[in-house]
C-alpha positions as CSV (number, residue, x, y, z in Angstrom):
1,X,-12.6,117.4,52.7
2,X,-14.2,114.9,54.4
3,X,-12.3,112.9,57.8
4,X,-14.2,109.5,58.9
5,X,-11.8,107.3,60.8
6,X,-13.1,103.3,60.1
7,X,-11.7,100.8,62.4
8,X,-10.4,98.5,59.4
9,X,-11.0,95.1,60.6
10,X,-10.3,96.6,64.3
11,X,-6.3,95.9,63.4
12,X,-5.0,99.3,62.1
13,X,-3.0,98.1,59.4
14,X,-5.9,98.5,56.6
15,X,-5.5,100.8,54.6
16,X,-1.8,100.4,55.2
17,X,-0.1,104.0,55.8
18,X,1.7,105.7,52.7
19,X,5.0,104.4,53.5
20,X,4.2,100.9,53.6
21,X,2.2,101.9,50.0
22,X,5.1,103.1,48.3
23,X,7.1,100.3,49.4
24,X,4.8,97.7,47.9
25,X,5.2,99.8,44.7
26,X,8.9,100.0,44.3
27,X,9.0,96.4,45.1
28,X,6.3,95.0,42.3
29,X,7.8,97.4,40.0
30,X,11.6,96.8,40.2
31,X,10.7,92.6,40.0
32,X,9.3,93.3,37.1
33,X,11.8,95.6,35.6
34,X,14.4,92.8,36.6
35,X,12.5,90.0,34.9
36,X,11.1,92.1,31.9
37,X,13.8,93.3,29.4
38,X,13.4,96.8,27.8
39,X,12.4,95.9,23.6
40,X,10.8,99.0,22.2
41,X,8.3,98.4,19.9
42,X,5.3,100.8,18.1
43,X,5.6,104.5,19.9
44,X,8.0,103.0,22.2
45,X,10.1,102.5,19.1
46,X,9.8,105.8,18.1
47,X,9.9,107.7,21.0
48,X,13.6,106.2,21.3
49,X,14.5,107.1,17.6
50,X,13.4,110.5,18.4
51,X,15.5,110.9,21.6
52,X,19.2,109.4,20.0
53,X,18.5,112.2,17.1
54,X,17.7,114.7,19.9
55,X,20.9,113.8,21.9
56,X,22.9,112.9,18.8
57,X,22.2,115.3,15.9
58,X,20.3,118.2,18.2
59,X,17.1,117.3,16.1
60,X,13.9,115.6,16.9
61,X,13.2,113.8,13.6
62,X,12.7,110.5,12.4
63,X,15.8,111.4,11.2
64,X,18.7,114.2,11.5
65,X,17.3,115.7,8.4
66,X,13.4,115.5,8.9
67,X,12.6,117.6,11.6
68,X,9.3,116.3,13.0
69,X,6.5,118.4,15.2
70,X,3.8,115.8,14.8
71,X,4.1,114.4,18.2
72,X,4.7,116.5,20.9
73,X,8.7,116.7,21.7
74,X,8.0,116.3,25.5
75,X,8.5,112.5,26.3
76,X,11.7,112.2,24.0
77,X,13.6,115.0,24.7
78,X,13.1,113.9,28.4
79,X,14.5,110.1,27.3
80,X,16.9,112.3,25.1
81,X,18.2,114.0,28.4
82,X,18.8,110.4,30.2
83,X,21.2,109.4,26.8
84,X,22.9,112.6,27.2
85,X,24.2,111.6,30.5
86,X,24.4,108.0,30.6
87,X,24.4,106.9,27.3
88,X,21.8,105.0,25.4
89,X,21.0,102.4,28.4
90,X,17.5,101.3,28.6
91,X,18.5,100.4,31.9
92,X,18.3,104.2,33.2
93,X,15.3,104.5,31.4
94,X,13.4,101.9,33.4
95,X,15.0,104.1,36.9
96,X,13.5,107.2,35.6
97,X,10.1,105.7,34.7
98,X,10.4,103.3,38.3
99,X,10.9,107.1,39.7
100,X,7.9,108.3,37.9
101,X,5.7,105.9,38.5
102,X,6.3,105.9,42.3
103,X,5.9,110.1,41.9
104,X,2.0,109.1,40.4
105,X,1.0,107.2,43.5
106,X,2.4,109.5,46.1
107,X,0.7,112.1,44.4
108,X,-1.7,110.5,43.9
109,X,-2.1,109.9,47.7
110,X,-1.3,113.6,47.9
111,X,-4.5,115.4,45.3
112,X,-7.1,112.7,46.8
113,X,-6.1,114.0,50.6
114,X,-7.4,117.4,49.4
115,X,-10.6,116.4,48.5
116,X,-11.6,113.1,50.8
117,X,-10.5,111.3,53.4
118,X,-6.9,110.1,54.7
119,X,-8.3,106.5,54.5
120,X,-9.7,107.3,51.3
121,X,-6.2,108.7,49.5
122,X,-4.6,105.9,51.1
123,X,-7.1,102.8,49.4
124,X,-6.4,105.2,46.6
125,X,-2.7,105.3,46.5
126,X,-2.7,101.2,47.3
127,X,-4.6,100.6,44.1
128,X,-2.6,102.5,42.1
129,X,0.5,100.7,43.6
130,X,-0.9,97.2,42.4
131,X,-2.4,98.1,39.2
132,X,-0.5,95.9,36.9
133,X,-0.7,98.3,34.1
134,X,1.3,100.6,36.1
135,X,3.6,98.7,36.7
136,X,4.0,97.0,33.3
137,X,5.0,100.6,31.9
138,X,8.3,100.5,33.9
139,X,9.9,98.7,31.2
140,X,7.9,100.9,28.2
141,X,9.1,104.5,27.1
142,X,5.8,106.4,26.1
143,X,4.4,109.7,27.9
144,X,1.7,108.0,29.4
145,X,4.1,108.1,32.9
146,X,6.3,111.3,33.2
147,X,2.3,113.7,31.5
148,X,0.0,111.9,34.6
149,X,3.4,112.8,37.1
150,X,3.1,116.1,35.5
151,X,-0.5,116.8,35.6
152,X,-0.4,115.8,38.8
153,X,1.7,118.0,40.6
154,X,0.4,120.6,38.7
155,X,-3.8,119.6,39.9
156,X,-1.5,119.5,43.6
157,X,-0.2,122.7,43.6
158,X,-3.4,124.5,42.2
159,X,-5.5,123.3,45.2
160,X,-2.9,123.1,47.6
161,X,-3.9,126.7,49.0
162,X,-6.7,129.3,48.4
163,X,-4.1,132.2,48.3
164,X,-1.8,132.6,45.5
165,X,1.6,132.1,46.5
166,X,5.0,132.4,44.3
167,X,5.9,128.8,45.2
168,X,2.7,127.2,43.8
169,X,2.2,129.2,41.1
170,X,5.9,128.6,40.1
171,X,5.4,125.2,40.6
172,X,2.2,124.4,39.4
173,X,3.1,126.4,36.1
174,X,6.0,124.5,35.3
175,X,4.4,121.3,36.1
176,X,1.9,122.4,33.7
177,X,3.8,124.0,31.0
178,X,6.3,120.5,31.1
179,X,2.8,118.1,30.9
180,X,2.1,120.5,27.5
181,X,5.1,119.6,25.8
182,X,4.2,116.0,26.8
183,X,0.4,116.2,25.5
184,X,-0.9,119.6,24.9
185,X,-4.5,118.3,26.7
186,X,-2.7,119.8,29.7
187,X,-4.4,122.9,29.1
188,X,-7.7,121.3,28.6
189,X,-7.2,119.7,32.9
190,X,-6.1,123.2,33.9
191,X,-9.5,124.9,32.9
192,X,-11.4,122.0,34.1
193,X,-9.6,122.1,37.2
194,X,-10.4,125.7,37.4
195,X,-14.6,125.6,36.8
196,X,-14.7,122.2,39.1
197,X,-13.0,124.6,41.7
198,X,-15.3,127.5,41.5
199,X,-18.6,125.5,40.7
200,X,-18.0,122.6,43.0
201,X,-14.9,123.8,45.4
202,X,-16.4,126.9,46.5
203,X,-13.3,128.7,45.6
204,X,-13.4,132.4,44.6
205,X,-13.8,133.2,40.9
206,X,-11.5,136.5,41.4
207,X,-8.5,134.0,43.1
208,X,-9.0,131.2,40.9
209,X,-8.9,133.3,38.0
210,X,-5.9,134.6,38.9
211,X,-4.5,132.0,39.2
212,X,-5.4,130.2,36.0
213,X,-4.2,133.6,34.6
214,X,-1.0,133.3,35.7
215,X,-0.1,129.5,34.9
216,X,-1.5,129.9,31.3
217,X,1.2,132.7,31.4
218,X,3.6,130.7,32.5
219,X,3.0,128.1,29.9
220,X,2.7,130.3,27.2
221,X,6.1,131.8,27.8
222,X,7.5,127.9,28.3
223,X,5.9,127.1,24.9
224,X,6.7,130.4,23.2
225,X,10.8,128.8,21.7
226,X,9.0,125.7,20.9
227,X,6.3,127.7,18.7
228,X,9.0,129.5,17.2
229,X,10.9,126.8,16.0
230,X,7.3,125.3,14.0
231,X,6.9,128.4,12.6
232,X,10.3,128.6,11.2
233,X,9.4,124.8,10.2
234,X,5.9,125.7,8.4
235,X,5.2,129.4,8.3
236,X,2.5,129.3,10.1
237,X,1.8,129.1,14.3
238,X,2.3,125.9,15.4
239,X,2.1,125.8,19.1
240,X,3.5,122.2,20.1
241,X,2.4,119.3,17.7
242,X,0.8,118.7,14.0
243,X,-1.0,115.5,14.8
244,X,-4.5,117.2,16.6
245,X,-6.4,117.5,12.6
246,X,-5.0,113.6,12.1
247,X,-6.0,112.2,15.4
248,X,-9.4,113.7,14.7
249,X,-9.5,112.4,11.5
250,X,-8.3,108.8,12.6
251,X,-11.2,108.7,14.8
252,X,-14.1,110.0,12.4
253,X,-13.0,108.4,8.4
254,X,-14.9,105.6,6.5
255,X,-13.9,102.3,7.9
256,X,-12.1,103.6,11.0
257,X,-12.7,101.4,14.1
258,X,-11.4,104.3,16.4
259,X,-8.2,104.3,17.0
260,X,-5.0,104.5,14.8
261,X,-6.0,104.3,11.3
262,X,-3.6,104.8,8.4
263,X,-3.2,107.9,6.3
264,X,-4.3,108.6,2.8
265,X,-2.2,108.3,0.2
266,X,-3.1,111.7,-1.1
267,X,-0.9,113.7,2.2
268,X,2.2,111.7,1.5
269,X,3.8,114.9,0.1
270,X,2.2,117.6,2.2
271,X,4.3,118.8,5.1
272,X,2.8,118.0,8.1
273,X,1.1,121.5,9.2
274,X,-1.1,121.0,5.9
275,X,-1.2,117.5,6.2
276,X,-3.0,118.4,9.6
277,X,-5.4,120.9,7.9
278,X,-6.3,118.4,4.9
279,X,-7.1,116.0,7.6
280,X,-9.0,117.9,10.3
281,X,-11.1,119.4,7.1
282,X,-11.7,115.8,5.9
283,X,-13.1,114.5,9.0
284,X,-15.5,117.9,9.6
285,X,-17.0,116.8,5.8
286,X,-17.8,113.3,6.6
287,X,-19.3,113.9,9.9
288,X,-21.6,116.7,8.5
289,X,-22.3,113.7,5.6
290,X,-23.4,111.4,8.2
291,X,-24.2,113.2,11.5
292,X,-25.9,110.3,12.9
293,X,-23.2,107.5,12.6
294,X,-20.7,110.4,14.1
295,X,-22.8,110.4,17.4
296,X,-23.3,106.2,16.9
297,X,-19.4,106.3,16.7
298,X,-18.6,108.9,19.3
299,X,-20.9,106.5,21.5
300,X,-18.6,103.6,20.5
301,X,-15.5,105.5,21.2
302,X,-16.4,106.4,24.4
303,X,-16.9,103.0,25.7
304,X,-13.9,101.8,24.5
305,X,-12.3,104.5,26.3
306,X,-13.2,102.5,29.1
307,X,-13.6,98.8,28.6
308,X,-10.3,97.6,27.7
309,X,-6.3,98.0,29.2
310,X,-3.9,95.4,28.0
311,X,-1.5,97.9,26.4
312,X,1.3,97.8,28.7
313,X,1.1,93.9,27.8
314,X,1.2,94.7,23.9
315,X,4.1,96.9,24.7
316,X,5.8,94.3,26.5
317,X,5.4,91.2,24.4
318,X,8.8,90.8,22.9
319,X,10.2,91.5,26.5
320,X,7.6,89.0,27.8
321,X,8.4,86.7,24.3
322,X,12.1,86.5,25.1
323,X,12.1,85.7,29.3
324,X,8.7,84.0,29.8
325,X,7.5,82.7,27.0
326,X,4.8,83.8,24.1
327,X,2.2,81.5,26.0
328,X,2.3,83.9,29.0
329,X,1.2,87.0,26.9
330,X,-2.9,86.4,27.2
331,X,-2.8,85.2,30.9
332,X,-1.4,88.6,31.6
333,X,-4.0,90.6,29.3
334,X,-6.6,88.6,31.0
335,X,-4.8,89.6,34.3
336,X,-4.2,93.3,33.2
337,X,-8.2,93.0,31.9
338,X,-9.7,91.4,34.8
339,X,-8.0,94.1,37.3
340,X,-8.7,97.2,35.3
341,X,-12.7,96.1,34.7
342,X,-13.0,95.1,38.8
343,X,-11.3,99.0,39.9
344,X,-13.7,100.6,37.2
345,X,-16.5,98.7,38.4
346,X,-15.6,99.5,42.1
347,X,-15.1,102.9,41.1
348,X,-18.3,103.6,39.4
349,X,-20.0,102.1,42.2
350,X,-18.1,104.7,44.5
351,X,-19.3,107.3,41.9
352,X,-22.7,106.7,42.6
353,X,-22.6,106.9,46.1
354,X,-20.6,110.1,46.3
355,X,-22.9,111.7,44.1
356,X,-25.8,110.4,46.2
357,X,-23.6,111.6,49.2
358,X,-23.2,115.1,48.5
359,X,-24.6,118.1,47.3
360,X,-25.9,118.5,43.8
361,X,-23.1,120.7,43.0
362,X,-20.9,117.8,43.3
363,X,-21.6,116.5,40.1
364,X,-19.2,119.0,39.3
365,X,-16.0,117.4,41.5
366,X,-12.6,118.1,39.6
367,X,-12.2,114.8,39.9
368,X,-15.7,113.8,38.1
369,X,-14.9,116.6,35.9
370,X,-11.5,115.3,34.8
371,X,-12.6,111.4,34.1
372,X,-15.5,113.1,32.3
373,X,-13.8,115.4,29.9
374,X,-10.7,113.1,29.1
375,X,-13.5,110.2,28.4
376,X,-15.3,113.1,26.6
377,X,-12.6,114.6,24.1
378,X,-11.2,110.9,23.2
379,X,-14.6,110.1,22.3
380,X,-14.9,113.0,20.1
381,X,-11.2,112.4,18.2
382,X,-9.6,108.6,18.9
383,X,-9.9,106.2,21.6
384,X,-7.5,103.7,23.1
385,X,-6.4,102.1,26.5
386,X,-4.2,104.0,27.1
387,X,-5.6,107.2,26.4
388,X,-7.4,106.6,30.1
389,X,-4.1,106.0,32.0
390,X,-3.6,109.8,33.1
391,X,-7.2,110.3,34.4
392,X,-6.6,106.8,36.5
393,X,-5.9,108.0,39.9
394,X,-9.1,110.5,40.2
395,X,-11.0,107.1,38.6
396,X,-9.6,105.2,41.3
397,X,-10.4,107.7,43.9
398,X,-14.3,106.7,43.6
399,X,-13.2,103.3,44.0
400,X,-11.7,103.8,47.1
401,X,-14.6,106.2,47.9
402,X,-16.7,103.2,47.6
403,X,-14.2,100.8,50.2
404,X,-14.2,103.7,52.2
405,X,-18.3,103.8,52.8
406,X,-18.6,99.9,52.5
407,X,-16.0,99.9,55.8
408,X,-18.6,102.5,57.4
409,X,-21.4,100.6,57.0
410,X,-19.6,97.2,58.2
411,X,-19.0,99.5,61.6
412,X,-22.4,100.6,61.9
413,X,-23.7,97.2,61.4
414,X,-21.1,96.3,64.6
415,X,-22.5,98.8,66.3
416,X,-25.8,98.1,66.2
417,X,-25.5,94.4,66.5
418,X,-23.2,95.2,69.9
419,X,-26.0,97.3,71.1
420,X,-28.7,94.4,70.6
421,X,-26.7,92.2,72.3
């Protein structure tokens, strides 16, 4: 952990302290959650079908006779719980997600503190807290905000302390095994987490295996009634979800542009374990057909990863449509654009001089390690937007990283200029 206090601007009050942060949060966020109405549309739409079956039939389905596993169950059987006890309101779902998003920048604040500076986590946290993105999903029901809460506290509570303890391994396991029936990459950032600790961290391979150990446990016996239930459903082990063989093929099929790409025809009537199967096979054929255009692709997919964020506009435009007006729907893409491009930019920057910073074995970073293998897997299957949103606050980090040392060398410039004179 690195501690280098910078006189900001010799007043104190930059970066402002975590309470100030999170009240600049709730209060962006709840404007726009009273301006912006709730209008589900695309997964928002059917993340709220999901959850009235759940809470009014007991099963998570398009409908209350088609059982569904090809999303994971997580996100609506949270919305699911909110009907249940006050009834279908969007209203409460715009507190809960309000709640959640203010849990992502206080932890936010809280994972960065492990690993750099206080001034850093807080530049951090303040990004986070103005990133319009962020707080354009107040008024959207997706996963995107109760997985990165999730993986968060989970990331927390496995480098919190070097000993095992019951309370962080409880914690961390649950906060785990939750963020799995949300997205089932949660595994994938708890065994990155673990080799960026023990590479990079210096933490010991016998305690950090343990550890791992024991949360994959923990998950596993969380997961174990959902896996049953799929295997009643299709016969065969379905841990979570059915969609993994159909992303993969979305991202890597004749004329696919790398996202969401319609189904064949041919799949209609195949349940959906073998509609997974037929799919993932599918996809392994063409790219061994044409190796080279999958690496051209992958290439493509990766930098769309990156380059664009005006989703939580897209999933606000009939919100936007009926208060504001359809012409206000590209200024706030180009606003949503023009913020997430600057941070990025900022934050590669702050990459660069970390890397050149530190010790080689800091390439390996959790942090680095985590942008690299979330950026890395969507490349691989399907890319979008907001496929990036969960791995924003360790991208941010490097931003702030990079605030951080320009503040430091602004002092150092003072200083020598004071000692001249």
């Amino acid at each position: 952990m690195q501690q280098n206090n910078v006189d900001y601007w010799k007043s104190g009050t930059f970066p402002p302290k975590l309470g100030t942060i999170l009240a600049i949060a709730t209060v962006v966020r709840i404007l726009w959650a009273l301006l912006i109405p709730v209008v589900p549309i695309s997964d928002s739409h059917a993340y709220d079908t999901f959850a009235l079956n759940i809470w009014q039939h007991g099963v998570y389905g398009w409908t209350p006779e088609s059982p569904t596993s090809f999303w994971p169950v997580g996100t609506s059987a949270l919305y699911a719980l909110v009907y249940q006890i006050f009834g279908h309101n969007y209203s409460f779902i715009v507190v809960l997600n309000l709640l959640l998003s203010i849990a992502i920048v206080f932890f936010s604040y809280k994972v960065t503190l492990l690993f750099f500076s206080e001034s850093v986590a807080r530049w951090s946290a303040l990004l986070i807290a103005v990133w319009p993105t962020h707080i354009f999903f107040v008024t959207i029901l997706a996963s995107e905000l109760p997985y990165t809460v999730l993986t968060l506290s989970g990331i927390y509570y496995f480098f919190k302390e070097d000993r095992v303890t019951v309370i962080n391994i409880l914690v961390a396991g649950i906060s785990f095994a939750l963020a799995y029936y949300v997205r089932p990459l949660a595994t994938t950032v708890l065994l990155v987490c673990a080799f960026g600790a023990v590479v990079a961290g210096g933490k010991k391979l016998s305690v950090t295996a343990l550890k791992t150990s024991l949360l994959l446990l923990i998950m596993a016996l969380a997961v174990s009634p959902w896996a049953k239930r799929n295997y009643d459903l299709y016969g065969e082990i379905v841990p979570m979800s059915t969609n993994g063989g159909a992303v993969f093929w979305m991202g890597n099929t004749p004329g696919t542009e790398g996202g969401y790409h319609p189904m064949p025809d041919y799949v209609t009537n195949m349940n959906e374990q073998e509609r997974n199967k037929a799919l993932k096979h599918d996809a392994m054929e063409y790219i061994k057909a044409e190796p080279g255009a999958f690496v051209l692709r992958t290439l493509e997919k990766f930098i769309k990863f990156h380059i664009w964020e005006t989703i939580g506009v897209s999933w606000n435009e009939k919100g936007i449509e009926q208060v504001l007006g359809a012409q206000w729907i590209k200024p706030l893409k180009l606003l949503s654009q023009a913020f997430w491009l600057g941070a990025l930019l900022l934050s590669l920057i702050g990459t660069v001089l970390f890397i050149r910073n530190s010790p080689l074995l800091q390439v390996f970073h959790p942090f680095l390690l985590l942008w690299a293998s979330s950026a890395g897997l969507h490349a691989l299957i399907a890319a979008q937007d907001r496929y990036h949103f969960p791995i924003v606050p360790f991208v941010f980090a490097f931003g702030a990283y990079a605030v951080h040392q320009f503040a430091l060398h602004r002092q150092e410039r003072q200083k020598q200029v004071g000692v001249q004179a």
